[in-house]
CHARMM-style PDB file with segment names, atoms N, HN, CA, C and O in Angstrom:
ATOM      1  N   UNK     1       0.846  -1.160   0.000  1.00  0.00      PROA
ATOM      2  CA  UNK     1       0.000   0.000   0.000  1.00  0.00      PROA
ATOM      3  C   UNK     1       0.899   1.233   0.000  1.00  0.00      PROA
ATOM      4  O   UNK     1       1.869   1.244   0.757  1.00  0.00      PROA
ATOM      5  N   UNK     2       0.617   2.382  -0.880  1.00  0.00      PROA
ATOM      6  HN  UNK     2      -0.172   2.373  -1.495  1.00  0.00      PROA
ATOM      7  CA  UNK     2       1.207   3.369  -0.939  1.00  0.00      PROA
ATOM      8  C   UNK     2       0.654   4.669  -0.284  1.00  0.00      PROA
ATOM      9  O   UNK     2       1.441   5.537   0.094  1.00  0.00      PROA
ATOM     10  N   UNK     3      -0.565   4.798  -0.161  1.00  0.00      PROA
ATOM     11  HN  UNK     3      -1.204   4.093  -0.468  1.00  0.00      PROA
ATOM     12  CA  UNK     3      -1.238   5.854   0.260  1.00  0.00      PROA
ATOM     13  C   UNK     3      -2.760   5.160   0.465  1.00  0.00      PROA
ATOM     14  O   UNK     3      -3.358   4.289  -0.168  1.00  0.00      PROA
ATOM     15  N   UNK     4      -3.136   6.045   1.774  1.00  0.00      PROA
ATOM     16  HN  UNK     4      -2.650   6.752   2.287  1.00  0.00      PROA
ATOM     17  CA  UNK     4      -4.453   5.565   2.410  1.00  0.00      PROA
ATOM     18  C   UNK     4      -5.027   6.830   2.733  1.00  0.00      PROA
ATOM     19  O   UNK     4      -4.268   7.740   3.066  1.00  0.00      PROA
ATOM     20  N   UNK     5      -6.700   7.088   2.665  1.00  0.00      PROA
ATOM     21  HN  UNK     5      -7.317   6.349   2.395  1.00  0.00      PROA
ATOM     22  CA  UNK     5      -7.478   8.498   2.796  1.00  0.00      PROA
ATOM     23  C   UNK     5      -8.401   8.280   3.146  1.00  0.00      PROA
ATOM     24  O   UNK     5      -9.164   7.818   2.298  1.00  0.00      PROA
ATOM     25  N   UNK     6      -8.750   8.388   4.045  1.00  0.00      PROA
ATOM     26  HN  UNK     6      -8.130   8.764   4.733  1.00  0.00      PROA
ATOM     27  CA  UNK     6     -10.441   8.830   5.185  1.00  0.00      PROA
ATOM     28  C   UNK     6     -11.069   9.308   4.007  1.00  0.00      PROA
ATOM     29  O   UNK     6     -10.544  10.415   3.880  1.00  0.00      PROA
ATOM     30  N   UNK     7     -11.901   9.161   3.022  1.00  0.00      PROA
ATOM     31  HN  UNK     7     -12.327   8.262   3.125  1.00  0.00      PROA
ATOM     32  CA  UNK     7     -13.293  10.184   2.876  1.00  0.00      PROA
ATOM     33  C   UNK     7     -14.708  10.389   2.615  1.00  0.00      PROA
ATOM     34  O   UNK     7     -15.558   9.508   2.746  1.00  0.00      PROA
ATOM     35  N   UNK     8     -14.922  11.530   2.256  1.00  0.00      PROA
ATOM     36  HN  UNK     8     -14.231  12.246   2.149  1.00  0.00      PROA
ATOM     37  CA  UNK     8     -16.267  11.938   2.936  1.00  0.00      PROA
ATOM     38  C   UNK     8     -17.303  11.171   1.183  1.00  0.00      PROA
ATOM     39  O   UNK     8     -16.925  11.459   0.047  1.00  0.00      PROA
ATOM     40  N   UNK     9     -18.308  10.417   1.418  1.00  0.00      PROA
ATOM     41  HN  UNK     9     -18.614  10.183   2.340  1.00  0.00      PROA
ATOM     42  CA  UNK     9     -19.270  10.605   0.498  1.00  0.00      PROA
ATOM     43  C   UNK     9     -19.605   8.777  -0.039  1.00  0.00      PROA
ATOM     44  O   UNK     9     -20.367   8.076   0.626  1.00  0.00      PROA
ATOM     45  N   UNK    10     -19.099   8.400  -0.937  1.00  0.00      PROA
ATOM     46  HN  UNK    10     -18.480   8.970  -1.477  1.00  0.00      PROA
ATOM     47  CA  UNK    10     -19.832   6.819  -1.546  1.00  0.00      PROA
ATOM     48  C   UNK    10     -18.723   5.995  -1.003  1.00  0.00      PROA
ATOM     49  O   UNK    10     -18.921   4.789  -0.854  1.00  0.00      PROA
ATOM     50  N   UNK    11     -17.429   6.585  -0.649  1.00  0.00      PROA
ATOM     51  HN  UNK    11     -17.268   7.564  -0.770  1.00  0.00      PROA
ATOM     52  CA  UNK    11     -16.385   5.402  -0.242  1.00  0.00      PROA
ATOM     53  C   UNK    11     -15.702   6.141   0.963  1.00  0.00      PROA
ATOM     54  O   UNK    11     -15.495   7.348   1.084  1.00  0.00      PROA
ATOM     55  N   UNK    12     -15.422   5.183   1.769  1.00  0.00      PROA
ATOM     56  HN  UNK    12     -15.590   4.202   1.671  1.00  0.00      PROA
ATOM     57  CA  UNK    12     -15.199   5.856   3.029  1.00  0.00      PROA
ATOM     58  C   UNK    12     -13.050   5.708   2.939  1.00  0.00      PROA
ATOM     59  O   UNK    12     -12.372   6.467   3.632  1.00  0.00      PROA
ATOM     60  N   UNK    13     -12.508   4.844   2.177  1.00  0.00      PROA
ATOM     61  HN  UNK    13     -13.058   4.228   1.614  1.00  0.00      PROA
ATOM     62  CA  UNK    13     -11.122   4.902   2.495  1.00  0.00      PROA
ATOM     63  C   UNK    13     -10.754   4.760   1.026  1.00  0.00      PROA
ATOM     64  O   UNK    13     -11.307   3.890   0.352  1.00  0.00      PROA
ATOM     65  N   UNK    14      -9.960   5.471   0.566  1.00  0.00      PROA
ATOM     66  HN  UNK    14      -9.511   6.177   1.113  1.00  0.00      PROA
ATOM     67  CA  UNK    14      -9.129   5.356  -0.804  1.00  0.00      PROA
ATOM     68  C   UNK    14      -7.791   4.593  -0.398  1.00  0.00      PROA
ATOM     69  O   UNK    14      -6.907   4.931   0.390  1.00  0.00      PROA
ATOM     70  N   UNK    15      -7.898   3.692  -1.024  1.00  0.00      PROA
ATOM     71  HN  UNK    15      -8.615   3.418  -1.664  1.00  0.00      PROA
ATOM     72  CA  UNK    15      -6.571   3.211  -1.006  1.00  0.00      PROA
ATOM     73  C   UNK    15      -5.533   2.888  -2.253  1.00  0.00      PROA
ATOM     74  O   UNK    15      -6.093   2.303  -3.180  1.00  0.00      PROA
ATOM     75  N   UNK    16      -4.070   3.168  -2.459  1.00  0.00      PROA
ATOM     76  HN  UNK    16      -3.615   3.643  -1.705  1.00  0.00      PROA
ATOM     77  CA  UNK    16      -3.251   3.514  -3.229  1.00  0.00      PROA
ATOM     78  C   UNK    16      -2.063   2.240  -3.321  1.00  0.00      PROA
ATOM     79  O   UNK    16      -0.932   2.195  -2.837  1.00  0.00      PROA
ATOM     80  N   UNK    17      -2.638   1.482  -3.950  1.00  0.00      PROA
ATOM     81  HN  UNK    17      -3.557   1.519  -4.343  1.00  0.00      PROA
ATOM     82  CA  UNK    17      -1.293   0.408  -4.095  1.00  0.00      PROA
ATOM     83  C   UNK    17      -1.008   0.425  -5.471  1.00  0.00      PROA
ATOM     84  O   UNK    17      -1.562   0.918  -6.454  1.00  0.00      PROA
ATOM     85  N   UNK    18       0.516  -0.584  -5.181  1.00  0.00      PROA
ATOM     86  HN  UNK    18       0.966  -0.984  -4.383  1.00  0.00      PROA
ATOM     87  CA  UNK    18       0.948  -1.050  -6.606  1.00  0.00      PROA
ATOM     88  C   UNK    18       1.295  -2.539  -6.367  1.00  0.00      PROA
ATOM     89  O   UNK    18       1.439  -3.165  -5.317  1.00  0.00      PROA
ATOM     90  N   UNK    19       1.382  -2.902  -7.622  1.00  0.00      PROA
ATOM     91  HN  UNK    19       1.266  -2.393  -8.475  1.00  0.00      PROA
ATOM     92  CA  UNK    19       0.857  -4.441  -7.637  1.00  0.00      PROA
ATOM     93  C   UNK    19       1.852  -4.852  -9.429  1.00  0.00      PROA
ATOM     94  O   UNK    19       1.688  -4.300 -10.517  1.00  0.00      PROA
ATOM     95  N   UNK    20       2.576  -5.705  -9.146  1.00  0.00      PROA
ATOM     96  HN  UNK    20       2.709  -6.154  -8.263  1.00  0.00      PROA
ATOM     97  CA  UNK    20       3.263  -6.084 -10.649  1.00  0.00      PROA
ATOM     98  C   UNK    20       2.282  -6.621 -11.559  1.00  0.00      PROA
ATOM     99  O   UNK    20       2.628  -6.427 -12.724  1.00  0.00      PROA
ATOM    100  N   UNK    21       1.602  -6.996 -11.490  1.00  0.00      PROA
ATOM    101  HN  UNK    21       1.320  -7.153 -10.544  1.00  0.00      PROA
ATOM    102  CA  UNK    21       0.438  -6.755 -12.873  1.00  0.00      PROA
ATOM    103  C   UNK    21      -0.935  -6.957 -12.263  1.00  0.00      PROA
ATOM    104  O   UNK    21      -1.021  -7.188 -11.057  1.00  0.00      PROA
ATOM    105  N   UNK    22      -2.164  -6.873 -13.136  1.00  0.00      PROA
ATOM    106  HN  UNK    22      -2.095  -6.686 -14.116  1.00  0.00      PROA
ATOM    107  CA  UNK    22      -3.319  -6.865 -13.160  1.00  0.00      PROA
ATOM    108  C   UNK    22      -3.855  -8.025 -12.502  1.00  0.00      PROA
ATOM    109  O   UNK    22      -4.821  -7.827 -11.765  1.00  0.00      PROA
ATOM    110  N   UNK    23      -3.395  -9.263 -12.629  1.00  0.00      PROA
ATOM    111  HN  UNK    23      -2.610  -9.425 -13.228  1.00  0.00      PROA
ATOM    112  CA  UNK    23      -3.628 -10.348 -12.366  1.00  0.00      PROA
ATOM    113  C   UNK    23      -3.307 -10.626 -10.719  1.00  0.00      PROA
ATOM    114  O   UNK    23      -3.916 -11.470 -10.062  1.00  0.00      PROA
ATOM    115  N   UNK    24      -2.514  -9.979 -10.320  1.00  0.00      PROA
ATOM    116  HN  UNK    24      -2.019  -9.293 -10.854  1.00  0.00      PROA
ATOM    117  CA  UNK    24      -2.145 -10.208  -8.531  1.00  0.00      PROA
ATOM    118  C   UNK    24      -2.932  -9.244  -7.881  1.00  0.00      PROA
ATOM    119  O   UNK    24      -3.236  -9.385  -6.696  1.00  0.00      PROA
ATOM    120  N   UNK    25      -3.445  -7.858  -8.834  1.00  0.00      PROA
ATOM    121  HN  UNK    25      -3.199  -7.743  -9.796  1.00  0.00      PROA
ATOM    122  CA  UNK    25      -4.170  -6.870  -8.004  1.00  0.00      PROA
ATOM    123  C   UNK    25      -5.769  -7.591  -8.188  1.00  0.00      PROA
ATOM    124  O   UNK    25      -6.477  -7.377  -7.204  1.00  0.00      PROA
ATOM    125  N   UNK    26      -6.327  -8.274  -9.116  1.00  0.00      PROA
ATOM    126  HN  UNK    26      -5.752  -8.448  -9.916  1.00  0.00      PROA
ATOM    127  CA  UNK    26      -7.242  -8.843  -9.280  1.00  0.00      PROA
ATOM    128  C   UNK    26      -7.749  -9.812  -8.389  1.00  0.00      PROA
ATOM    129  O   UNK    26      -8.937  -9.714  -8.083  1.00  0.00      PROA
ATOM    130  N   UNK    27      -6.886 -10.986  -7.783  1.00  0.00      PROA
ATOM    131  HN  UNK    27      -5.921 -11.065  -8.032  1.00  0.00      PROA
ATOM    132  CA  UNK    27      -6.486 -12.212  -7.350  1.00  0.00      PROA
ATOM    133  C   UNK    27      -7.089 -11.185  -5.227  1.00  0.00      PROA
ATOM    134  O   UNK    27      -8.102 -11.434  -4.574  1.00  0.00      PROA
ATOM    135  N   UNK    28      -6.134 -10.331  -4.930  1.00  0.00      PROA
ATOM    136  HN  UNK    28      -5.311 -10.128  -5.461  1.00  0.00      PROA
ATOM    137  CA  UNK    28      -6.048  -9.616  -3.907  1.00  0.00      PROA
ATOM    138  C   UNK    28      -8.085  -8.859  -3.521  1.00  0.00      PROA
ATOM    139  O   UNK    28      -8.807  -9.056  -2.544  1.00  0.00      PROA
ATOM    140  N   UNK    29      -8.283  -8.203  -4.532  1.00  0.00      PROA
ATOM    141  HN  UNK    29      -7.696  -8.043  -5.326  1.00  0.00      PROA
ATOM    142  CA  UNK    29      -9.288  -7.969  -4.910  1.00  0.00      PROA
ATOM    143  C   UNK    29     -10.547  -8.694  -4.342  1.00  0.00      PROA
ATOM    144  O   UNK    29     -11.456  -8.279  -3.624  1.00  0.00      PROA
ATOM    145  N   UNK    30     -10.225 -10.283  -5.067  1.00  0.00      PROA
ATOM    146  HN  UNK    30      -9.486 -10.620  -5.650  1.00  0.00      PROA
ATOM    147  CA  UNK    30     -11.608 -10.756  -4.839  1.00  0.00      PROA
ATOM    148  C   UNK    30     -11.431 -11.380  -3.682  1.00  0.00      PROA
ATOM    149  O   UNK    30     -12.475 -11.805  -3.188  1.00  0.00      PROA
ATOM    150  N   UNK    31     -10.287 -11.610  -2.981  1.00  0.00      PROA
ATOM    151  HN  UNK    31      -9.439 -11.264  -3.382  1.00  0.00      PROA
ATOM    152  CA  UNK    31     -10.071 -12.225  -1.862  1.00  0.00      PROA
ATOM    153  C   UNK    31     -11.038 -11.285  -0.559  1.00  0.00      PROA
ATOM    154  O   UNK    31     -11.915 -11.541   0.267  1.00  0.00      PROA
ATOM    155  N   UNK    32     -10.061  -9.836  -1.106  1.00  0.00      PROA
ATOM    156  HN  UNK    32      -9.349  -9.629  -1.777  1.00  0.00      PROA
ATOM    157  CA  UNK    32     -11.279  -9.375   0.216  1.00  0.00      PROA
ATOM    158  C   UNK    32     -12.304  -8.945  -0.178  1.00  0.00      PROA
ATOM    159  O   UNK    32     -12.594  -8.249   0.795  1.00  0.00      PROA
ATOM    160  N   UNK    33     -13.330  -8.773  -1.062  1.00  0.00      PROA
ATOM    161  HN  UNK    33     -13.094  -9.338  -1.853  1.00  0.00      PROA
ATOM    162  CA  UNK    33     -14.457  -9.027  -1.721  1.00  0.00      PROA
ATOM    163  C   UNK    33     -15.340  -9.793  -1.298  1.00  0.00      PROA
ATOM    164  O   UNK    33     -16.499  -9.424  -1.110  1.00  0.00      PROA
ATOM    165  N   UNK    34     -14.943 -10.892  -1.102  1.00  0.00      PROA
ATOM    166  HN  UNK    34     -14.002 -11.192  -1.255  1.00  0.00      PROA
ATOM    167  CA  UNK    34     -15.474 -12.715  -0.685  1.00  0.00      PROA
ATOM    168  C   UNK    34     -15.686 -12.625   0.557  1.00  0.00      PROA
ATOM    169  O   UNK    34     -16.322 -13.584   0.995  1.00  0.00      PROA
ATOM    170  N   UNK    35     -15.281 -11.508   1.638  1.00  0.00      PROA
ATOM    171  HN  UNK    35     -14.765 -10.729   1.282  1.00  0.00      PROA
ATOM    172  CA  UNK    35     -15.524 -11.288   2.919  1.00  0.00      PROA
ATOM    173  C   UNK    35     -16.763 -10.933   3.129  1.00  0.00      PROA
ATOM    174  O   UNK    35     -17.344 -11.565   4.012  1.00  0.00      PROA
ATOM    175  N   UNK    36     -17.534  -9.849   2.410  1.00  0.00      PROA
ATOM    176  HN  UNK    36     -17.062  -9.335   1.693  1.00  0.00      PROA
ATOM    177  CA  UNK    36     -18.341  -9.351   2.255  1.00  0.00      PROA
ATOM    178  C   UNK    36     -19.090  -8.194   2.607  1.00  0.00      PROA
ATOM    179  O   UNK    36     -20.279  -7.891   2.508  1.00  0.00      PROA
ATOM    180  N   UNK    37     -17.646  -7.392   3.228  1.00  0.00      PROA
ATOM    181  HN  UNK    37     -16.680  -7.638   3.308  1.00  0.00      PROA
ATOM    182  CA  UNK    37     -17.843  -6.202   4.252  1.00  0.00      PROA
ATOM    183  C   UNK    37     -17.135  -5.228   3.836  1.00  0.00      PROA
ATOM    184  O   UNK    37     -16.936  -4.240   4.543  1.00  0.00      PROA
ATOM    185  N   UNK    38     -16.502  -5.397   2.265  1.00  0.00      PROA
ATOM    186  HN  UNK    38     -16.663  -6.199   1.690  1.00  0.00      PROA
ATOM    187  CA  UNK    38     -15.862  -4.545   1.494  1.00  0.00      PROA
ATOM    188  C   UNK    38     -16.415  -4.460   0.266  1.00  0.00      PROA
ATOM    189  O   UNK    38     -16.955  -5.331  -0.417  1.00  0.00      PROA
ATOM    190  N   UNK    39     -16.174  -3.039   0.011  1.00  0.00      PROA
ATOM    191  HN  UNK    39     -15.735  -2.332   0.566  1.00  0.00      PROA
ATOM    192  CA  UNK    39     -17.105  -2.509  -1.418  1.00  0.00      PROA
ATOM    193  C   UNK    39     -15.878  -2.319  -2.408  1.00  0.00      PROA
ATOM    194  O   UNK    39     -15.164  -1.381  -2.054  1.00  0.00      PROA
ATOM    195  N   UNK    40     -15.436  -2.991  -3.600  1.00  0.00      PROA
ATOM    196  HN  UNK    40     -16.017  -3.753  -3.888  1.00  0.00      PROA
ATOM    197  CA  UNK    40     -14.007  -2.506  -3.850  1.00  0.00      PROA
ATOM    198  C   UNK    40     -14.466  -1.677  -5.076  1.00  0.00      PROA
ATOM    199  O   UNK    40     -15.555  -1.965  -5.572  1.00  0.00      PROA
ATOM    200  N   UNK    41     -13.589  -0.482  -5.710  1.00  0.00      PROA
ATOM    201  HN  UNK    41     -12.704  -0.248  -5.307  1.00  0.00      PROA
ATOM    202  CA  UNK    41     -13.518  -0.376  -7.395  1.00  0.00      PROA
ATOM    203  C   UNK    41     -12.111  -0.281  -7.454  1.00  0.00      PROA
ATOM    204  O   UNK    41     -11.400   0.358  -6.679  1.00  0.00      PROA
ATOM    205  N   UNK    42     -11.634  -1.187  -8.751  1.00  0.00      PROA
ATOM    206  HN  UNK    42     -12.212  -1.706  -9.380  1.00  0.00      PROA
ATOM    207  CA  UNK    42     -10.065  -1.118  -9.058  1.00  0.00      PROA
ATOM    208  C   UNK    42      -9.836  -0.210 -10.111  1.00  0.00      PROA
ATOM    209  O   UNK    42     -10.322  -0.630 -11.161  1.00  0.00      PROA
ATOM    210  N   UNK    43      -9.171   1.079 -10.235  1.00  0.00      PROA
ATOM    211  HN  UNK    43      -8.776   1.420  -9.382  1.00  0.00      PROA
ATOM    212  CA  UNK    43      -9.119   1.499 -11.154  1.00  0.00      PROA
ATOM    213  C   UNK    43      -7.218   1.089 -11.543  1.00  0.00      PROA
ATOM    214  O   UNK    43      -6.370   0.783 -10.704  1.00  0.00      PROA
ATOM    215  N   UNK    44      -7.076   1.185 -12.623  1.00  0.00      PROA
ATOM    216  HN  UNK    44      -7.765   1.434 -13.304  1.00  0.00      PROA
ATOM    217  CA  UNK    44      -5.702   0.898 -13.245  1.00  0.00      PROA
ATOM    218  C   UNK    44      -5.344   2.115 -13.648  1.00  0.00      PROA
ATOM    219  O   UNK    44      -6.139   2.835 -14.252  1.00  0.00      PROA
ATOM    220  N   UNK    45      -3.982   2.527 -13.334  1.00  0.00      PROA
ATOM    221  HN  UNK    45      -3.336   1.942 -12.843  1.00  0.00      PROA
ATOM    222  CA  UNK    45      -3.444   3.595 -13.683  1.00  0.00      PROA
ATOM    223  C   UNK    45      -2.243   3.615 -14.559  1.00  0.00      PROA
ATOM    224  O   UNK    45      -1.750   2.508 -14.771  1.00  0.00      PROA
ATOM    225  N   UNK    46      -1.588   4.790 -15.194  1.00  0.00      PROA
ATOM    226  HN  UNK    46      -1.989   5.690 -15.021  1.00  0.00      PROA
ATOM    227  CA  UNK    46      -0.985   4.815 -15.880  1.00  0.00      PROA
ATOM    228  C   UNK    46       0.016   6.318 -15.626  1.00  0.00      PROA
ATOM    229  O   UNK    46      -0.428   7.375 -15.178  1.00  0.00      PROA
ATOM    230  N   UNK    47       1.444   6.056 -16.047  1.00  0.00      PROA
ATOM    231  HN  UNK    47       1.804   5.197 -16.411  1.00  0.00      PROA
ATOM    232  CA  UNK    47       1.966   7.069 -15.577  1.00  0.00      PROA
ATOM    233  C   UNK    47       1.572   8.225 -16.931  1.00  0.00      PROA
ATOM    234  O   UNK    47       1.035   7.660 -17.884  1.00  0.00      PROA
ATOM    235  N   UNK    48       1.759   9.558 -17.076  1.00  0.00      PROA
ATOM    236  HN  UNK    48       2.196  10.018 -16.303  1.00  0.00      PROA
ATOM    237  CA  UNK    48       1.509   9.925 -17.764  1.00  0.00      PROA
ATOM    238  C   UNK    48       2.884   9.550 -19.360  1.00  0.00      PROA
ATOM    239  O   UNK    48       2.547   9.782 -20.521  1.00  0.00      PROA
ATOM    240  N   UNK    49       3.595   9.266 -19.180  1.00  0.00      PROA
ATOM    241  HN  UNK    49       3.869   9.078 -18.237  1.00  0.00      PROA
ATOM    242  CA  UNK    49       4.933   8.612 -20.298  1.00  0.00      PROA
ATOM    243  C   UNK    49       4.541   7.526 -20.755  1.00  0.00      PROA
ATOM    244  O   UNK    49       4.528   7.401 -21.979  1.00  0.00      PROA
ATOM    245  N   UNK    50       4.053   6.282 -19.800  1.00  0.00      PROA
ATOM    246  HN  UNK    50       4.063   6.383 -18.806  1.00  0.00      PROA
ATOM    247  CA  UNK    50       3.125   5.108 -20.154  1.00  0.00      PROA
ATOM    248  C   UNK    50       2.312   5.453 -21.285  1.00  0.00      PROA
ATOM    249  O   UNK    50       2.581   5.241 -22.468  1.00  0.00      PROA
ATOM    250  N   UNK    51       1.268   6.020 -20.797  1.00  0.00      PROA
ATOM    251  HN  UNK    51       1.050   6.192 -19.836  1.00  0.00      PROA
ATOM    252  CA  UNK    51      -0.039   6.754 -21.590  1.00  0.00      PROA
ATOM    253  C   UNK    51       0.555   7.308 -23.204  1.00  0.00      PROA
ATOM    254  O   UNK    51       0.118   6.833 -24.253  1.00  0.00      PROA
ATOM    255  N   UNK    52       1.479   8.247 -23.149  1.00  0.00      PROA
ATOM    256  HN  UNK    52       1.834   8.633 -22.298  1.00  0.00      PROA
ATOM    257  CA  UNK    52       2.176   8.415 -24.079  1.00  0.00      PROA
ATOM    258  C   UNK    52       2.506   7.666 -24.841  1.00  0.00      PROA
ATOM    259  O   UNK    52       2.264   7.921 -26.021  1.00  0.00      PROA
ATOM    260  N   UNK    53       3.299   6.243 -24.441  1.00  0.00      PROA
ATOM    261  HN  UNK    53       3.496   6.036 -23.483  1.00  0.00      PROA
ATOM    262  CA  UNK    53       3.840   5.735 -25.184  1.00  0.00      PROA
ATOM    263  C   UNK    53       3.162   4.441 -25.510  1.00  0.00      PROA
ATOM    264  O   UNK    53       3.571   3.744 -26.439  1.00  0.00      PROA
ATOM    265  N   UNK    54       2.228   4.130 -24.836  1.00  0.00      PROA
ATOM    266  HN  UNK    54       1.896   4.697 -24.081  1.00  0.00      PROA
ATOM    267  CA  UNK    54       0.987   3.211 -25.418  1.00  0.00      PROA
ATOM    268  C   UNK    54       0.255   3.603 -26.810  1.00  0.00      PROA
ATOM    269  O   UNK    54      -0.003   2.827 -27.731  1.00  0.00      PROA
ATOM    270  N   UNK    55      -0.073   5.264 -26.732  1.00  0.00      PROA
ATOM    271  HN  UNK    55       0.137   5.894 -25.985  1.00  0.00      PROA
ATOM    272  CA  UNK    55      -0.833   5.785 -27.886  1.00  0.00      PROA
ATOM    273  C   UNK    55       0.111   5.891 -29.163  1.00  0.00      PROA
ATOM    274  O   UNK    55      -0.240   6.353 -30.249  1.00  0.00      PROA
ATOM    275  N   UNK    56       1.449   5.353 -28.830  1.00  0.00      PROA
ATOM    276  HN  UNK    56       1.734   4.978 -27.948  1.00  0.00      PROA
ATOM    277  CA  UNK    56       2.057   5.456 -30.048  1.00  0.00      PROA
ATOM    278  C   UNK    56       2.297   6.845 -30.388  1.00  0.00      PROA
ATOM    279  OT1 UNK    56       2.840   7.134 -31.454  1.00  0.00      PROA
TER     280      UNK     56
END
């Protein structure tokens, strides 16, 4: 985990990790999901040079 945030409105904690691919942040995901006392959304990010250099 890289960064964690109290806030106010549909989600009560933002949380900021990194994860070596999609598939281990996915895997992590449904694990605590399956608990049933967590609401998750995963968004995937991109550095802005990434982004760049994906669009060719």
């Amino acid at each position: 985990m890289l960064h964690q945030w109290a806030t106010l409105g549909d989600y009560d904690f933002v949380n900021i990790v990194e994860a070596p691919d999609a598939a281990t942040i996915a895997r992590v995901s449904v694990s605590l999901g399956a608990r049933g006392s967590t609401k998750i959304r995963t968004l995937t990010a991109l550095s802005i040079d990434e982004f760049l250099q994906a669009l060719g």
